[in-house]
VOPAGU-2260 file (C-alpha; in pm, 1 decimal, decimal comma):
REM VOPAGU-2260
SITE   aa  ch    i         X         Y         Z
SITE  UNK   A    0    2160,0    1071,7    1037,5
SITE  UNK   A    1    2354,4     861,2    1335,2
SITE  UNK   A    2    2659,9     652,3    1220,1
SITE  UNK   A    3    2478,6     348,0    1336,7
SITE  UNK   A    4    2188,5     435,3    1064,2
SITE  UNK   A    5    1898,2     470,6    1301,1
SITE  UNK   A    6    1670,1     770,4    1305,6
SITE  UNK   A    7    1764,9    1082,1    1537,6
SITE  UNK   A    8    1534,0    1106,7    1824,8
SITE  UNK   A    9    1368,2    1415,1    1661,5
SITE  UNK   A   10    1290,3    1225,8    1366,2
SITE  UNK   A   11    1137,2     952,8    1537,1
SITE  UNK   A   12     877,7    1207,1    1685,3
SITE  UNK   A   13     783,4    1384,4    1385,0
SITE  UNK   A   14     736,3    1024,9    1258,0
SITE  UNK   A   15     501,3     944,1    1492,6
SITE  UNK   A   16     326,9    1262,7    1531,1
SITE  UNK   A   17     275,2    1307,6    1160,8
SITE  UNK   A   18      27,7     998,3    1063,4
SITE  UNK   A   19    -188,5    1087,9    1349,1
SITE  UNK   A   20    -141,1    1500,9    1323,7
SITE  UNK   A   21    -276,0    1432,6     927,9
SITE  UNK   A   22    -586,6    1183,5    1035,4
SITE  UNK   A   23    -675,1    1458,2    1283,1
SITE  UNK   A   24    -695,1    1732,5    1026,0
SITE  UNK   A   25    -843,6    1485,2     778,3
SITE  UNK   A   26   -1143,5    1436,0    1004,4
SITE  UNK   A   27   -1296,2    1716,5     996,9
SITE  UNK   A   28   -1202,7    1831,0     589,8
SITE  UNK   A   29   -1512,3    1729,6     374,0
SITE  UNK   A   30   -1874,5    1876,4     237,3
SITE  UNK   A   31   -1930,8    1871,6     638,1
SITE  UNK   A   32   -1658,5    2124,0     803,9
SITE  UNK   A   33   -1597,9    2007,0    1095,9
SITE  UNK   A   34   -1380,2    2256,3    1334,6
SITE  UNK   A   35   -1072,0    2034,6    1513,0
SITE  UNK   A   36   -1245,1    2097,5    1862,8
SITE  UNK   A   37   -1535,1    1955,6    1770,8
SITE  UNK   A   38   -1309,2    1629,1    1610,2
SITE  UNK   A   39   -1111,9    1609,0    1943,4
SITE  UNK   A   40   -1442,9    1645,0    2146,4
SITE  UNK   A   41   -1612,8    1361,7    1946,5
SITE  UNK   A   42   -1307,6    1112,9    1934,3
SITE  UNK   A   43   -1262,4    1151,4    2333,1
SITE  UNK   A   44   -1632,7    1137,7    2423,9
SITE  UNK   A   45   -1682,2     789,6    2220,6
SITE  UNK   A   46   -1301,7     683,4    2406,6
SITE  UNK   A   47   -1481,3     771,4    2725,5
SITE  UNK   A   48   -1808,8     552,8    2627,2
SITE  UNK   A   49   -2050,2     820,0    2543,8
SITE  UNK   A   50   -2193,3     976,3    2266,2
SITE  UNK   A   51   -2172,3    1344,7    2105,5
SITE  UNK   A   52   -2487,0    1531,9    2123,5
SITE  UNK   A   53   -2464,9    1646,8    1703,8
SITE  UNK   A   54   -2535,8    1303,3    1573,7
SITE  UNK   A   55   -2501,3    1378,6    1234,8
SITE  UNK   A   56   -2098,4    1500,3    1348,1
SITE  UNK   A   57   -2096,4    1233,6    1530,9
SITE  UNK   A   58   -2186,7     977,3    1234,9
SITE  UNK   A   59   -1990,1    1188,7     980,9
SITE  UNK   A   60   -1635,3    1099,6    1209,4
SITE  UNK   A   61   -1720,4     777,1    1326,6
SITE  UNK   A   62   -1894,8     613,0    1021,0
SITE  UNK   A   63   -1776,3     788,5     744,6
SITE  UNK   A   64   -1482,7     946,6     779,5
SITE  UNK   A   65   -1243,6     746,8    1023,4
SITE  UNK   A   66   -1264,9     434,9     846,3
SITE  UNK   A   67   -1134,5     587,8     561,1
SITE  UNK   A   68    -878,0     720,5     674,2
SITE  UNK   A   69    -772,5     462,0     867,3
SITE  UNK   A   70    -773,3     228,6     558,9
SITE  UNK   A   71    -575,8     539,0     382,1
SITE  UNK   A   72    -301,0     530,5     622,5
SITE  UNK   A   73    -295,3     135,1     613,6
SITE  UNK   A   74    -264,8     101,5     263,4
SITE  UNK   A   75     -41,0     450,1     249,0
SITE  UNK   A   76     232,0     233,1     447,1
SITE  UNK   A   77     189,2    -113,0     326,3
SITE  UNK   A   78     280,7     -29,6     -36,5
SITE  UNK   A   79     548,4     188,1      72,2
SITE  UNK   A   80     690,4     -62,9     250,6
SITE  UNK   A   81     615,4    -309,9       1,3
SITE  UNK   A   82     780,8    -102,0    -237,9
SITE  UNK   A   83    1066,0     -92,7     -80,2
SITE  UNK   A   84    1115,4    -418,3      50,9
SITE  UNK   A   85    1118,9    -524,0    -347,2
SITE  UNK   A   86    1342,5    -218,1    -468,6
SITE  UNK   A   87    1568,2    -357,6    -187,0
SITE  UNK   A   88    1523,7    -742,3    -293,8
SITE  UNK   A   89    1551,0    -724,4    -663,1
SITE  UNK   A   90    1819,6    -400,2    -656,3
SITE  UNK   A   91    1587,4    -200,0    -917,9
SITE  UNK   A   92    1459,2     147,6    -911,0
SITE  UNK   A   93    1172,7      78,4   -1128,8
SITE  UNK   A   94    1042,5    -232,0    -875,5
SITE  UNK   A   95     703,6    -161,5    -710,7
SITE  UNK   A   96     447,9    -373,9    -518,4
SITE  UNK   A   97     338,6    -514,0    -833,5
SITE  UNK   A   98     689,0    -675,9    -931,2
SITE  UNK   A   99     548,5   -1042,2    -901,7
SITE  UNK   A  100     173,8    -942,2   -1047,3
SITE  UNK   A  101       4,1    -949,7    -686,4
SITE  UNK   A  102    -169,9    -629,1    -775,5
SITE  UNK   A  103    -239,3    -767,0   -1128,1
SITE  UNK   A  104    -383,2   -1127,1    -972,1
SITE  UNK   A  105    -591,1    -930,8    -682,2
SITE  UNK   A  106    -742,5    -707,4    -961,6
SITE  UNK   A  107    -884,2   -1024,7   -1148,5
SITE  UNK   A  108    -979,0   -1185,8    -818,7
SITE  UNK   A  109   -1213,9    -880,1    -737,1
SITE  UNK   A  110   -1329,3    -844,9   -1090,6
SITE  UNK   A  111   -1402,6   -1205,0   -1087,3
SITE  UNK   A  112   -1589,4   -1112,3    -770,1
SITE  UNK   A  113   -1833,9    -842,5    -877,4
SITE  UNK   A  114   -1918,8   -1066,7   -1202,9
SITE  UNK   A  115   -2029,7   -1354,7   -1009,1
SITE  UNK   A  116   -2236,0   -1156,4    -726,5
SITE  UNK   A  117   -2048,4   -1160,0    -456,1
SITE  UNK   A  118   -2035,8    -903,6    -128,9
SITE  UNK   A  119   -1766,0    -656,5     -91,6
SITE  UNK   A  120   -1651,8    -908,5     176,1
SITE  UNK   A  121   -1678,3   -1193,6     -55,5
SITE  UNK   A  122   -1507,4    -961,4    -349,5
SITE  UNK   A  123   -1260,1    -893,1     -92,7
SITE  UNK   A  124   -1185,0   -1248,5       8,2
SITE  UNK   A  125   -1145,7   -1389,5    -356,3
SITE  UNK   A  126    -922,4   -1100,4    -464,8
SITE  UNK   A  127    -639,0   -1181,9    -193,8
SITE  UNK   A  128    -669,3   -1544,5    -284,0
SITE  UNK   A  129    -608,9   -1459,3    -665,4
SITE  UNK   A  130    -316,2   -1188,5    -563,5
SITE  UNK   A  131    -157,0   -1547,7    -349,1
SITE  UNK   A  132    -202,0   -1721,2    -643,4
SITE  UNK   A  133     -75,3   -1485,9    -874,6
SITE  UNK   A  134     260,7   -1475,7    -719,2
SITE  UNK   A  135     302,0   -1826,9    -643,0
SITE  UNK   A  136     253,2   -1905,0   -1019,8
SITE  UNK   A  137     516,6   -1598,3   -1070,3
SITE  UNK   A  138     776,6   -1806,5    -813,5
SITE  UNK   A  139     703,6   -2157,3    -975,4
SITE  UNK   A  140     785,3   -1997,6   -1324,9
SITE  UNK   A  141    1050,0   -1774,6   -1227,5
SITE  UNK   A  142    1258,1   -2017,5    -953,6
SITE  UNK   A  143    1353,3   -2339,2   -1173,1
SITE  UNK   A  144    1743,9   -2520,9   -1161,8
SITE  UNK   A  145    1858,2   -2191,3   -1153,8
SITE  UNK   A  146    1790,7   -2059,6    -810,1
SITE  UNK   A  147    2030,8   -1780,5    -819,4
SITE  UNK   A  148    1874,3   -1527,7   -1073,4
SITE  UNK   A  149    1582,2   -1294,0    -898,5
SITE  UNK   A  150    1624,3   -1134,3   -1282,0
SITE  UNK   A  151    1408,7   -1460,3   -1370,3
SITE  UNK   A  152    1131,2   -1377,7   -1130,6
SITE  UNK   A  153    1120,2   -1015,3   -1222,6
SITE  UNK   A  154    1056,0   -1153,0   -1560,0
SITE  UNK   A  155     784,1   -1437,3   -1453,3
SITE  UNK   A  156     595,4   -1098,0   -1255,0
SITE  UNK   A  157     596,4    -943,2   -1543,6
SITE  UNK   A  158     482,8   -1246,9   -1747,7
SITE  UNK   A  159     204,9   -1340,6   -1498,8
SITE  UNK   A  160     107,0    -986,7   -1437,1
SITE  UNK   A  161      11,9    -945,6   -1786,6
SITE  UNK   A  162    -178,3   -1250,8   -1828,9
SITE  UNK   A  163    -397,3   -1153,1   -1537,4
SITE  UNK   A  164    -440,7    -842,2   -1681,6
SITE  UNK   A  165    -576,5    -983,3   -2009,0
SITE  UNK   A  166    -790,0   -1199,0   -1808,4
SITE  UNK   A  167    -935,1    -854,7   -1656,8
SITE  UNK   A  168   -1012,3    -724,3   -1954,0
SITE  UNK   A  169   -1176,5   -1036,8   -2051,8
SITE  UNK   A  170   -1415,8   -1028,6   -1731,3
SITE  UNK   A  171   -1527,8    -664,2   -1837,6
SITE  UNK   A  172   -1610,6    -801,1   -2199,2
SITE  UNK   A  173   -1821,5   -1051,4   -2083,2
SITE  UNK   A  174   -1966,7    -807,9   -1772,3
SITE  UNK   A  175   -2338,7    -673,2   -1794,0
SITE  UNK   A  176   -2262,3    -320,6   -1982,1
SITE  UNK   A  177   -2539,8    -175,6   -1725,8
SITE  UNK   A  178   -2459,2    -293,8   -1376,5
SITE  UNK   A  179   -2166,0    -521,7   -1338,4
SITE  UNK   A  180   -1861,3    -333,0   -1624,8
SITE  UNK   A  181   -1954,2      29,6   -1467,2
SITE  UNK   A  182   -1867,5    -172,6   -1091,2
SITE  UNK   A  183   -1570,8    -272,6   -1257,7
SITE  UNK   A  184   -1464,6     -19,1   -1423,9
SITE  UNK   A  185   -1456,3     190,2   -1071,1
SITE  UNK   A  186   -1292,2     -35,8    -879,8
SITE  UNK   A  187   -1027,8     -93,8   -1093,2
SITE  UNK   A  188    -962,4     245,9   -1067,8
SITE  UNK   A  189    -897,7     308,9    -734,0
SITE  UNK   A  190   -1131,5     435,4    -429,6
SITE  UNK   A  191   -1167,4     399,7     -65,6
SITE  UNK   A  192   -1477,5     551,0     -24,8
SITE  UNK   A  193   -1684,5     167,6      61,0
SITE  UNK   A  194   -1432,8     119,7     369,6
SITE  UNK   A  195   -1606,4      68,0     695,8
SITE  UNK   A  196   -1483,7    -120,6     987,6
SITE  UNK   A  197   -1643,3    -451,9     877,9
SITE  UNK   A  198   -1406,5    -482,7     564,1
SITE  UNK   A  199   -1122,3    -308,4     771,1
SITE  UNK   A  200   -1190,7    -617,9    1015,2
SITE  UNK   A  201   -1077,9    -854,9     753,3
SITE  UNK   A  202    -771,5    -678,3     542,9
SITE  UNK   A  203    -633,4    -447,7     832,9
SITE  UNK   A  204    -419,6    -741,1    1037,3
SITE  UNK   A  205    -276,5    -884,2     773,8
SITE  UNK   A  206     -84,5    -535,7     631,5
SITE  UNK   A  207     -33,4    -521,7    1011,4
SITE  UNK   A  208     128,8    -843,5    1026,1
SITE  UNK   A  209     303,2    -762,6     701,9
SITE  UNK   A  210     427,2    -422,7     866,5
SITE  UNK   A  211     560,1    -565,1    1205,3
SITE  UNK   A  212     729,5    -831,9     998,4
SITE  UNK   A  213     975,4    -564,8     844,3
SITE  UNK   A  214     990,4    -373,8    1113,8
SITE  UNK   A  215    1141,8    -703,3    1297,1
SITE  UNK   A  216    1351,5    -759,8    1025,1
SITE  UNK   A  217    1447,2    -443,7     878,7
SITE  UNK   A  218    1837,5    -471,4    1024,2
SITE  UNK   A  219    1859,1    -790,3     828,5
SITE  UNK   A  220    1684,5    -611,2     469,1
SITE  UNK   A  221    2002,6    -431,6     457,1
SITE  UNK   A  222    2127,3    -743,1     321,9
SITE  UNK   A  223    1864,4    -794,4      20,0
SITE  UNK   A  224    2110,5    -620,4    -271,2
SITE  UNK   A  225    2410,6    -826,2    -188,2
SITE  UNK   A  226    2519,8   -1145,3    -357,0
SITE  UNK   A  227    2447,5   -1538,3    -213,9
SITE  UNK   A  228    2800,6   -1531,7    -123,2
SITE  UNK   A  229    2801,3   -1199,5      43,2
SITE  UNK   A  230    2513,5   -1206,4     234,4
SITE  UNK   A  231    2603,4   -1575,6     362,7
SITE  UNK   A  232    2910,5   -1462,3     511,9
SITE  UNK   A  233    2720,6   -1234,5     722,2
SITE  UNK   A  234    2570,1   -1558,0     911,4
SITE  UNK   A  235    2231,6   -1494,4     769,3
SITE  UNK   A  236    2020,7   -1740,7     598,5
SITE  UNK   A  237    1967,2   -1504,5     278,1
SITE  UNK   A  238    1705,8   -1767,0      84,6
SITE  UNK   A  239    1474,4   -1759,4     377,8
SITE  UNK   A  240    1522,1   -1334,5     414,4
SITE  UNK   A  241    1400,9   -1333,8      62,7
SITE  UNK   A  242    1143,9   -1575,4     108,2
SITE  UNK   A  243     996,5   -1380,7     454,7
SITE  UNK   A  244     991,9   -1068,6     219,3
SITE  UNK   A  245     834,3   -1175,6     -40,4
SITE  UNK   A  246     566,5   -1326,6     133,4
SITE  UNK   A  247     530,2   -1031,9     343,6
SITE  UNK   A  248     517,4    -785,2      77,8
SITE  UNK   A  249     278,7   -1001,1     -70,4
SITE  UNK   A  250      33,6   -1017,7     156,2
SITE  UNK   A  251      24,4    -648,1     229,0
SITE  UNK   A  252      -4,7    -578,3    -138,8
SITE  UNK   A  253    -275,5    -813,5    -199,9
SITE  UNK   A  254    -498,2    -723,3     127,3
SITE  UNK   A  255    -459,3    -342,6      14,5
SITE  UNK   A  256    -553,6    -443,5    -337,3
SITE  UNK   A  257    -870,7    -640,7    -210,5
SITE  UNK   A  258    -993,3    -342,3     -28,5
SITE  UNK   A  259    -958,6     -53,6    -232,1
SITE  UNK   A  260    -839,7     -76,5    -604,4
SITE  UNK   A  261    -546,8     -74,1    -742,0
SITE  UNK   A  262    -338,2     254,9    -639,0
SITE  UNK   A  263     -49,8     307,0    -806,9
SITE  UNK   A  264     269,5     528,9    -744,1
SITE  UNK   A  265     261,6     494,9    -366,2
SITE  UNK   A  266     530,2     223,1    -399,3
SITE  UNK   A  267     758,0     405,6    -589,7
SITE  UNK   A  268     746,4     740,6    -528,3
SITE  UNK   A  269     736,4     741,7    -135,0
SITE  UNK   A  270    1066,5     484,9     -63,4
SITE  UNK   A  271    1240,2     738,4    -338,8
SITE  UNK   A  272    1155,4     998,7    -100,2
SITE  UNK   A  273    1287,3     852,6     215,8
SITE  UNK   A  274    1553,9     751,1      59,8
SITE  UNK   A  275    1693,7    1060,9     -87,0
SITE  UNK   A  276    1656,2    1193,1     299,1
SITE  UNK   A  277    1751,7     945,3     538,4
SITE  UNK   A  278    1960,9     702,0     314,4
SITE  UNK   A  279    1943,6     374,9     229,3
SITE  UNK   A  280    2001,0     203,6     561,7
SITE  UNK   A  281    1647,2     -26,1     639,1
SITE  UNK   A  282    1712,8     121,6    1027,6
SITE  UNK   A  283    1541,7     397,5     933,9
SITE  UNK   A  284    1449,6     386,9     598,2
SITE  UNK   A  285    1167,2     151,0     695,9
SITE  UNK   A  286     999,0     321,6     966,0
SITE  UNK   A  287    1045,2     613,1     749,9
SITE  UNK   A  288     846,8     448,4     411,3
SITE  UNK   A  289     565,6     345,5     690,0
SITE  UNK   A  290     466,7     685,2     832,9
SITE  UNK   A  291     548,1     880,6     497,6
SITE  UNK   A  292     302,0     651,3     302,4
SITE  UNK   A  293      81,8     680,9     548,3
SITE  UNK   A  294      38,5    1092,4     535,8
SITE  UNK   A  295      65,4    1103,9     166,4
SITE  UNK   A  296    -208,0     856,2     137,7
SITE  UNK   A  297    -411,2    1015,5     417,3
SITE  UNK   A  298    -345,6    1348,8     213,9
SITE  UNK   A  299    -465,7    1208,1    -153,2
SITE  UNK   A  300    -778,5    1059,5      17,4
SITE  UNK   A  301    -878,3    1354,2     161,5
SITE  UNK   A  302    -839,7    1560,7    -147,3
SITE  UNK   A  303   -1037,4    1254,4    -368,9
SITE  UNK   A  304   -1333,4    1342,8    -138,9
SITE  UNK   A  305   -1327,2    1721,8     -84,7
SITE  UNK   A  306   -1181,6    1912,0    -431,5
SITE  UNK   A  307   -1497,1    1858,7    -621,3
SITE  UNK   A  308   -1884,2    1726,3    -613,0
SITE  UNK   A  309   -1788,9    1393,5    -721,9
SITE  UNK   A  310   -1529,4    1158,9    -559,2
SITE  UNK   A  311   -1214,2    1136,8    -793,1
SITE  UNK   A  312   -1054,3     775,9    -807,9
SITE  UNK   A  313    -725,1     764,1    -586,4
SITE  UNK   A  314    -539,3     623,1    -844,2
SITE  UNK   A  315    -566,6     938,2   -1064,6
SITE  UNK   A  316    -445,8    1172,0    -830,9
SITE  UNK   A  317    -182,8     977,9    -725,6
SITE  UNK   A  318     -44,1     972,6   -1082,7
SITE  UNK   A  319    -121,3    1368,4   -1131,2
SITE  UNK   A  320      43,0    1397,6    -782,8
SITE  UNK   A  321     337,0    1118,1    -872,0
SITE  UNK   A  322     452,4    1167,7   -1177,9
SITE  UNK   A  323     584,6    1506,7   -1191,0
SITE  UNK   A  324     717,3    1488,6    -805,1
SITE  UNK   A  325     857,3    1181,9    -890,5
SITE  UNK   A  326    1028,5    1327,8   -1207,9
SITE  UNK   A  327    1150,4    1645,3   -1031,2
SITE  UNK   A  328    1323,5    1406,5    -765,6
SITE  UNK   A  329    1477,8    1233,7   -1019,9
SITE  UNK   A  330    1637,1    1545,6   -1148,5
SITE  UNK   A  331    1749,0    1725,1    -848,6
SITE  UNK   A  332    1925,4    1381,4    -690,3
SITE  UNK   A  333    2110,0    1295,2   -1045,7
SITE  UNK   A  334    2017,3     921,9    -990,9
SITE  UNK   A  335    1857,3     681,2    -767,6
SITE  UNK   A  336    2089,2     447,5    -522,3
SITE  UNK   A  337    2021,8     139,6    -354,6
């Protein structure tokens, strides 16, 4: 690593070429094997305007597959990111995109969705209002006189986040055991195979948004551990840092929530990860969270969909995958530091 905490020119390559050298090979992994000529020959003949002469290899990248992945690489870096920006905020190892109950509040919104009828856009729209509301309720109860203790907020997230997880488990009570639990049920547990470009349209620029807003600010994020005091000698406003991070982690959390399930483990294990090899310096330990979670989500997607006849939720692999990585990180490093 440079002295100045930015990423070597070699790293920034590999971090660049790595997202898109993983969607490439992702493309043509399925039931349907689909050679990498015959991916590169599609993607550049629909760039050019035209249209492949295999339709059904055609309709298998286009409709099915790129989406997908896509969506997979979106959500892959927003709760990486997310899960660092909090780990950062809050100074905890244990803090993950769900800190303030977004995940918990989006859950319920799309639950609440399903039971009343709606669309996947309309179970999409409802479930990033809840995750909003979720951690505003979290920041009225957590940020009273005493403005100075995050510790309280922690504790509202936690607070919130299980009382919108009882109300889950309330919706699937009352849910039709036939049509509307099963719908449930699966959603809660993680998938991305119902992405398409039309709910991509709606989620995709605000974990955009959410992304370019660290990446603008990720010289200042160095300054999340420190004290009031501390950071306020550096000239920076450190109240509206926090607030700008929390919002933006927010968002991203709550958009990736409302369009594919909760998925856990991304927003813990991946920052971990980066950290342990490039440091702890936001320079590069942001764009480093962003194209990291992107592959490793790109990666678990692609195995959901190909290692067996039925699609296994995302969220169970990612546990399989996250739990004993994360422990055998944990082991080798001695610790975690902030």
């Amino acid at each position: 690593m440079r002295r100045d905490g930015r990423l070597p020119n070699i790293w920034k390559i590999i971090l660049i070429v790595l997202p898109f050298a993983a969607a490439l090979i992702a493309l043509g992994i399925g039931r349907m094997q689909i050679s990498p000529g015959e991916v590169f020959d599609v993607l550049r003949t629909r760039l050019s305007g035209g249209h492949w002469a295999d339709q059904p290899v055609e309709k298998t990248i286009m409709q099915l597959r790129l989406p997908r992945i896509v969506l997979a690489a979106l959500v892959g870096a927003g709760l990486s990111v997310s899960g660092c920006a909090f780990q950062s905020l809050f100074a905890n190892p244990l803090a993950t995109p769900d800190t303030l109950g977004v995940a918990s509040g989006a859950s319920f919104g799309a639950a609440l969705g399903i039971l009343m009828g709606f669309g996947l856009i309309g179970v999409q729209i409802i479930a990033l209002a809840m995750g909003g509301a979720a951690v505003l309720l979290t920041w009225l109860a957590g940020s009273g006189k005493d403005r100075g203790g995050l510790s309280y907020i922690v504790l509202s997230g936690i607070m919130i986040g299980s009382l919108f997880s009882a109300l889950v488990s309330l919706i699937k009570y009352v849910a039709d055991e036939e049509s509307q639990l099963p719908a449930i049920t699966y959603w809660l547990m993680g998938g991305l195979d119902k992405a398409s470009f039309r709910t991509l349209a709606l989620g995709a620029p605000v974990i955009i948004a959410g992304i370019a807003v660290f990446c603008l600010i990720r010289w200042r994020m160095n300054l999340l551990p420190l004290s009031d005091d501390e950071a306020r000698a550096s000239g920076v406003n450190v109240r509206t840092l926090r607030t700008v991070t929390v919002i933006s982690a927010t968002a991203i959390t709550a958009s990736c929530v409302s369009m594919c399930g909760q998925v856990g483990w991304v927003g813990l294990l991946i920052p971990h990860m980066c950290r342990m090899k490039f440091g702890s310096n936001h320079l590069s330990l942001i764009p480093a969270s962003i194209s990291l979670g992107a592959v490793f989500m790109i990666i678990v997607d692609t195995m959901a969909r190909s290692i067996s006849a039925a699609e296994i939720p995302v969220s169970i692999l990612t546990a399989i995958i996250g739990a004993p990585f994360f422990i055998m990180l944990m082991r080798r490093s001695g610790g975690w530091r902030i």
